[in-house]
C-alpha angles and dihedrals in degrees: 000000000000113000119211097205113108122113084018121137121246137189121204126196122196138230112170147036085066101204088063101043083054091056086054107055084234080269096144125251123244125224143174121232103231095168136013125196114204110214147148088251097069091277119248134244130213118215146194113220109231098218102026116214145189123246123179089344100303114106103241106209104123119055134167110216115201121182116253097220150065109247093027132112152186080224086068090071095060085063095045097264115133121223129208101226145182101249116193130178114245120197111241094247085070090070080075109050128103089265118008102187088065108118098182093107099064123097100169138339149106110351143144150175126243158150115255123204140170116259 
């Protein structure tokens, strides 16, 4: 499955953490597919945030956004579905590595819950 997402506009609208949602004013984020990975777990996106930010002292601007169900998929934003996703902050030095959608190295962090949606 090839995704044509890449370069695409999201908006993300978050559901927890709270705190930040409430900073927020619950408006969605919007964020710029840079990468897609095609997989039989629902795929995962990773995203720029279009209007980087700061959250308990840690800029906020790279995020891989996985999708939180079975049956689900990053594919079904390419169709107009939206998809509740993971969403975790990713340092920038992660864009570089082998696979940057592996989360296996994080142990805590920034990291939400949301609905994703085409633009």
């Amino acid at each position: 499955m090839t995704l044509r997402l890449k370069g695409k506009t999201l908006l993300i609208r978050l559901s927890d953490p709270w705190d930040l949602g409430e900073s927020f004013g619950w408006e969605p984020l919007s964020a710029v597919v840079i990468a897609t990975k095609a997989d039989d777990k629902g795929g995962a996106l990773l995203v720029r945030m279009k209007r980087p930010f700061i959250y308990k002292d840690v800029r906020c601007e790279y995020f891989v956004a996985v999708p939180r169900h079975e049956n689900f998929s990053v594919a079904d934003l390419a169709v107009g579905r939206p998809v509740l996703c993971a969403i975790t902050r990713v340092p920038e030095d992660r864009l570089e590595a082998e696979d940057p959608f592996d989360l296996s190295w994080w142990r805590g962090g920034v990291a939400g819950i949301g609905e994703v949606a085409t633009e």
